[in-house]
C-alpha positions as CSV (number, residue, x, y, z in Angstrom):
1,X,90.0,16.0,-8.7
2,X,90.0,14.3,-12.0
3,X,92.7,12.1,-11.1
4,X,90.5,10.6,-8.1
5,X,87.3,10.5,-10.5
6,X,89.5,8.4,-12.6
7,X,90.8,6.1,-9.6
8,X,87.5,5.6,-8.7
9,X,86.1,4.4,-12.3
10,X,88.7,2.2,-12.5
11,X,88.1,0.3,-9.1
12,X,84.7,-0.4,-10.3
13,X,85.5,-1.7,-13.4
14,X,87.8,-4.1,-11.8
15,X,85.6,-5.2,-9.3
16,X,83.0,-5.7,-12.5
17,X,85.8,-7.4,-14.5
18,X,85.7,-9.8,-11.2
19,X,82.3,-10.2,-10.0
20,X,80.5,-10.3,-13.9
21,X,82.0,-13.3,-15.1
22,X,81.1,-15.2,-12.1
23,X,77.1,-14.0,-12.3
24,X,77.3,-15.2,-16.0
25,X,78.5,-18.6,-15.2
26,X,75.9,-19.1,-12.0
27,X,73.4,-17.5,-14.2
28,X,72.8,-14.8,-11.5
29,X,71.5,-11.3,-12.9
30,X,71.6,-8.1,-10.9
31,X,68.5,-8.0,-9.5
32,X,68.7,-11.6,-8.4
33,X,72.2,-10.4,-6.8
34,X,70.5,-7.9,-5.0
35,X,67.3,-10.2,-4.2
36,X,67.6,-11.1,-0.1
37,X,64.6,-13.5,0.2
38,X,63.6,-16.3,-2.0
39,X,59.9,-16.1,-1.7
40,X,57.0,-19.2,-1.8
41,X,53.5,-19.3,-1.1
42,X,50.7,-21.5,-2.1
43,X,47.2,-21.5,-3.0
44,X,45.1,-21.3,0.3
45,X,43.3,-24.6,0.2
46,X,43.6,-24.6,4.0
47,X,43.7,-22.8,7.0
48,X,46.9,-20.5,7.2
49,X,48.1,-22.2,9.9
50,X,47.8,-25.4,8.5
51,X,49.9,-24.0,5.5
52,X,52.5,-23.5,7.3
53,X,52.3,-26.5,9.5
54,X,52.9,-28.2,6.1
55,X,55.1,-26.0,4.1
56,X,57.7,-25.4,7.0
57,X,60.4,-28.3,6.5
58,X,60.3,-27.6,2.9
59,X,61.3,-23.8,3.4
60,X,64.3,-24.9,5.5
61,X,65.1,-27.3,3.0
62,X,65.0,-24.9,0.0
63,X,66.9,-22.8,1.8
64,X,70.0,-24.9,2.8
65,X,69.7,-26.0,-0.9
66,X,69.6,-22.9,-2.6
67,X,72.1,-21.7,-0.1
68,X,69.7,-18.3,0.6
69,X,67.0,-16.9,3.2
70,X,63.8,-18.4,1.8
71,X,60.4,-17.3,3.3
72,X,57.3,-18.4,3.0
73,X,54.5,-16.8,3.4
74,X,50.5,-17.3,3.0
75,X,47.9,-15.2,1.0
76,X,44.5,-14.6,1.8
77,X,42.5,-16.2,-1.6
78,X,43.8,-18.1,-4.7
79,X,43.5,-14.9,-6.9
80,X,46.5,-13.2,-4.6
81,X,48.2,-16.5,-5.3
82,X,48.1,-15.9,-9.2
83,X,49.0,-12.1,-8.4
84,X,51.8,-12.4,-6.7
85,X,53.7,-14.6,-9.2
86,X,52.3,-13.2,-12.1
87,X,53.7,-10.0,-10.6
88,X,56.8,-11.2,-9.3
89,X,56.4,-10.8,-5.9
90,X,57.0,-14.3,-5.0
91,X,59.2,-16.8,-6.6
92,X,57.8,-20.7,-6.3
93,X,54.1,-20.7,-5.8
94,X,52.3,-24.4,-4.9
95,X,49.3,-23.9,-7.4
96,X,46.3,-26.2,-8.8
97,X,46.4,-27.2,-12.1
98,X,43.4,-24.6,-12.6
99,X,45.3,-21.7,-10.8
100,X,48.2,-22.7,-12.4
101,X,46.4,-22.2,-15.7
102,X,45.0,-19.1,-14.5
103,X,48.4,-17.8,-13.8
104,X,49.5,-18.7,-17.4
105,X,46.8,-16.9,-19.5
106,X,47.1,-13.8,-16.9
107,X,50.8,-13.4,-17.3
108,X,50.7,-14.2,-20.7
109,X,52.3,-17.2,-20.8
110,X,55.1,-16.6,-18.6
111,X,54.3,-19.0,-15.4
112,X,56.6,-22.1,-16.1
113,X,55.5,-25.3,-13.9
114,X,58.4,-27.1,-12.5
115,X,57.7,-30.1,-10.2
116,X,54.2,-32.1,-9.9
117,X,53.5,-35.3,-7.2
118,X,53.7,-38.3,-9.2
119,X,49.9,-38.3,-7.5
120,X,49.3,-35.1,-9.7
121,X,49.5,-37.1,-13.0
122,X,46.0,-39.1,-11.8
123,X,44.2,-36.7,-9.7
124,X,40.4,-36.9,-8.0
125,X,37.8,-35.3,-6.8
126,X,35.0,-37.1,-4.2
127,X,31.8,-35.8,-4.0
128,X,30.5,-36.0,0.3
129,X,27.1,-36.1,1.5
130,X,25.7,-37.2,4.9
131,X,25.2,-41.5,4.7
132,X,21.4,-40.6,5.9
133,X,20.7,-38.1,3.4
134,X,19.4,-39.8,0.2
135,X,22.3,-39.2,-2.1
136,X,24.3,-41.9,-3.6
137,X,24.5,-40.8,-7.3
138,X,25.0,-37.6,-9.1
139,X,21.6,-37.1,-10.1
140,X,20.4,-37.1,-6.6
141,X,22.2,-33.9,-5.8
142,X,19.2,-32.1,-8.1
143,X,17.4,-29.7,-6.0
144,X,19.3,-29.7,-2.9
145,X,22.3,-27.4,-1.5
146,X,25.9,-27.9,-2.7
147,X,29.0,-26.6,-1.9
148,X,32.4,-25.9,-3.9
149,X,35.7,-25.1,-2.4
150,X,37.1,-21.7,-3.6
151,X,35.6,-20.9,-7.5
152,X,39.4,-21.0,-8.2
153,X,39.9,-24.9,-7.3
154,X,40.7,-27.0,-9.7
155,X,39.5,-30.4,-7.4
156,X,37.3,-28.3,-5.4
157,X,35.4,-26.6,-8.0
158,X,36.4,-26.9,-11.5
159,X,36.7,-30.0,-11.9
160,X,33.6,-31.5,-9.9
161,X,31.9,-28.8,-12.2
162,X,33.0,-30.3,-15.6
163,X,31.8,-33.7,-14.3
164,X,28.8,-32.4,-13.7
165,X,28.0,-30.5,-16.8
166,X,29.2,-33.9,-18.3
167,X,26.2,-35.5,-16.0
168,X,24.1,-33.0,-18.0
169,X,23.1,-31.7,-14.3
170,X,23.5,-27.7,-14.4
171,X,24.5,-26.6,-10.6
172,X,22.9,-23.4,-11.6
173,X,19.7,-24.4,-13.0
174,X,19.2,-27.8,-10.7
175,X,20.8,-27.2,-7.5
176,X,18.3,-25.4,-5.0
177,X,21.7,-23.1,-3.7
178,X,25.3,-23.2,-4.7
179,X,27.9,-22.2,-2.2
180,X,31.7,-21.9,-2.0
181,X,33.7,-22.2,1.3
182,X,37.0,-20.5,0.1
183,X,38.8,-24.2,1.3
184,X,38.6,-28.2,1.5
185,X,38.8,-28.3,5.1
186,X,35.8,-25.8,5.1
187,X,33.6,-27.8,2.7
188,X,33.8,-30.7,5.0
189,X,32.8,-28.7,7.8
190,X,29.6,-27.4,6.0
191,X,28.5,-30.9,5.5
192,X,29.0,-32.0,8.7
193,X,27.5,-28.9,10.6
194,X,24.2,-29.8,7.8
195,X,24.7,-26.4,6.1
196,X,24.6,-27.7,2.9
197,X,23.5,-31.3,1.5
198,X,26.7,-32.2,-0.3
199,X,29.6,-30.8,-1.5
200,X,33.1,-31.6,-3.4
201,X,36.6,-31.3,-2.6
202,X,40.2,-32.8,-3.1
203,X,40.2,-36.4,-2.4
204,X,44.1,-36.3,-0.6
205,X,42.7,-33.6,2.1
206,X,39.8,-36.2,2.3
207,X,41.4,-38.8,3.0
208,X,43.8,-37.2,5.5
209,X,40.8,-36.1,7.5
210,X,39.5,-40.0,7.6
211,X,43.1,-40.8,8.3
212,X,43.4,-38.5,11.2
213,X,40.2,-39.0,12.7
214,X,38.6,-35.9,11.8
215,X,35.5,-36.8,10.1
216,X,33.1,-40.0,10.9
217,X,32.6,-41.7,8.0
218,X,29.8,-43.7,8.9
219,X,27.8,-40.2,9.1
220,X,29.6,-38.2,6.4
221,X,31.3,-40.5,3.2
222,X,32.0,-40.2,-0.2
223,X,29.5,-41.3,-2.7
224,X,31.1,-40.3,-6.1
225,X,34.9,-40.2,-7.1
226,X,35.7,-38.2,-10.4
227,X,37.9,-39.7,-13.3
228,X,41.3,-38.8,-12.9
229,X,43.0,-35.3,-14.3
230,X,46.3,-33.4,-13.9
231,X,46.3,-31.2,-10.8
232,X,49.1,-29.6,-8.3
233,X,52.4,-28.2,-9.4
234,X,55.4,-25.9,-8.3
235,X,55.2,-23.0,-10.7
236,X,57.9,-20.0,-10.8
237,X,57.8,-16.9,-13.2
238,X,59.8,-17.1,-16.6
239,X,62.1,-14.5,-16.0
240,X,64.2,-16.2,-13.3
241,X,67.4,-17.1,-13.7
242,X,67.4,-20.3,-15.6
243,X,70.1,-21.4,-13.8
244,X,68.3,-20.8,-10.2
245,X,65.3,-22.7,-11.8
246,X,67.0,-25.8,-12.6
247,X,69.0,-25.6,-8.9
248,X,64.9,-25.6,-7.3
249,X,64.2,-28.4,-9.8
250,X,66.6,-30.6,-8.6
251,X,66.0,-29.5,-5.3
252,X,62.5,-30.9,-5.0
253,X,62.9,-34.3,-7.4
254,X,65.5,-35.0,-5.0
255,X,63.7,-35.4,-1.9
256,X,63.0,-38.9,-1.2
257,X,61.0,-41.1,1.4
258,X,64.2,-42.9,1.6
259,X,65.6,-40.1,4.2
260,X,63.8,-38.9,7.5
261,X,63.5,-34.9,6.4
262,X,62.4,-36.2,2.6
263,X,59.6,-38.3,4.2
264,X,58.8,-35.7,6.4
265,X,58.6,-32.8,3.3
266,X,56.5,-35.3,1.2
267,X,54.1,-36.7,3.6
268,X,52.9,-33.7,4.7
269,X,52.4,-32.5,0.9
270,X,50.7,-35.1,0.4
271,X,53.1,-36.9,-2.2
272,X,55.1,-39.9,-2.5
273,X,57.8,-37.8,-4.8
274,X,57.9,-35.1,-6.9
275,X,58.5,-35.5,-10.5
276,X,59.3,-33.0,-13.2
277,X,56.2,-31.7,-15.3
278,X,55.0,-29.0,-18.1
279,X,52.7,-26.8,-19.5
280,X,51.1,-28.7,-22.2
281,X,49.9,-31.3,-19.2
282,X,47.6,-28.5,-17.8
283,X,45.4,-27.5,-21.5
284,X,43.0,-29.9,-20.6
285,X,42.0,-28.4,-17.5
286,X,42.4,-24.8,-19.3
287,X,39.8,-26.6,-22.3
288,X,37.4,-27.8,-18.9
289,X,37.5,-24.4,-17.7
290,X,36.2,-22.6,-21.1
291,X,33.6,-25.5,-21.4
292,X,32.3,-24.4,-18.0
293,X,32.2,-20.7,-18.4
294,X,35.2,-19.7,-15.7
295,X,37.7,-19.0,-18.6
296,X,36.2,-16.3,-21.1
């Protein structure tokens, strides 16, 4: 019996002395040897459906990439989004530049952003109001009904909130109500239906609605657009495998809207391309959110 324990020690150690050296030069740990799925999700600025209308080609293309079973797969609110990276139960989350940051200070520094849209670098906000209503300034939203997106949004909430305050106009103390829809596509809804007076929101899913028809501009428009800020990026945990990291990174600065699936990936995200990013782009908005009260 000893003989055979020995036999057996020594066919794992060869099949070690093969398989380890290979994992160190791929950068592959065991549990990522073991991992099955490669994981993504994003914030839920829109409907689910709609999330995965738009994140679809991408997974397919991440996953002939990468060269592994990638799945992606929608959470209910943008805290869940900050969860389940901070927590590791995804591995590439789409995340506001104010989720992001949430994610950051929650994991204790360990989210690492990866990829922006070149768009990301000069983002807006548009503030929406019914053309018959009055409004056509900032200081005319005082005493009337505004909503927000989710309280987690950087262009749907945080954002049009630190513009505000900058306004000296407190939504708290000089709006009649405040309300929050949980998504863009929502807050253009609730001014439309006339369930609240105005309301802000991202200005690409704006202007996709006015592209696609959705929204009649000559009843509903903008009548304030923020100055610009960092927003959007692709953010993954730091305790991936560097080397994975860097094979994503290329993955998504290489699509292009010079081939058919690239323009299709990036047109529905919104972007003209993705370029590479970092942390330090994203303490502004973490500064905006102390100076409003949503960071403690």
């Amino acid at each position: 019996m000893p003989s055979i324990a020995f036999s057996q020690s020594a066919v794992v150690r060869n099949i070690l002395r093969r398989v380890l050296p290979l994992a160190l030069v791929f950068g592959i740990t065991a549990p990522a040897l073991a991992q099955q799925t490669f994981k993504v999700t994003t914030i839920p600025e829109e409907a689910a459906t709609e999330q995965i209308r738009k994140f679809g080609p991408l997974t397919r293309y991440l996953e002939r990439s990468l060269g592994m079973k990638v799945e992606f797969t929608p959470v209910n609110d943008y805290p869940a989004a900050v969860e389940a990276l901070v927590n590791k139960q995804v591995d590439l989350v789409w995340f506001g530049g104010f989720t992001h940051v949430q994610a950051q200070l929650r994991s204790g520094g360990k989210v690492i952003p990866i990829a922006q849209r070149e768009e990301d670098s000069q983002f807006r906000s548009v503030f929406i109001a019914q053309t018959d209503s009055g409004i056509k300034s900032l200081n005319d939203l005082r005493g009337k009904q505004v909503s927000f997106g989710s309280q987690s949004s950087t262009s749907g909430h945080l954002m049009p909130r630190s513009f505000l305050l900058d306004a000296k106009i407190d939504p708290e103390k000089d709006f009649k109500r405040i309300a929050y829809s949980g998504a863009h596509d929502a807050t253009i809804a609730s001014v439309v239906g006339g369930r609240v007076d105005a309301a802000a929101l991202d200005i690409t899913v704006w202007r996709r609605f006015v592209e696609d028809k959705k929204v009649d501009t000559a009843k509903v428009n903008v009548f304030y657009t923020t100055p610009p800020f960092y927003n959007y990026n692709w953010s993954v945990h730091a305790d991936m495998p560097a080397a994975l990291r860097e094979r994503i990174t290329k993955a998504l600065l290489a699509l292009s809207m010079n081939d058919p699936e690239g323009k299709e990936i990036l047109t529905l995200n919104r972007a003209t391309k993705y370029i590479p990013t970092r942390a330090e782009n994203y303490k502004g908005l973490e500064n905006a959110g102390r100076s409003a009260g949503l960071i403690k």
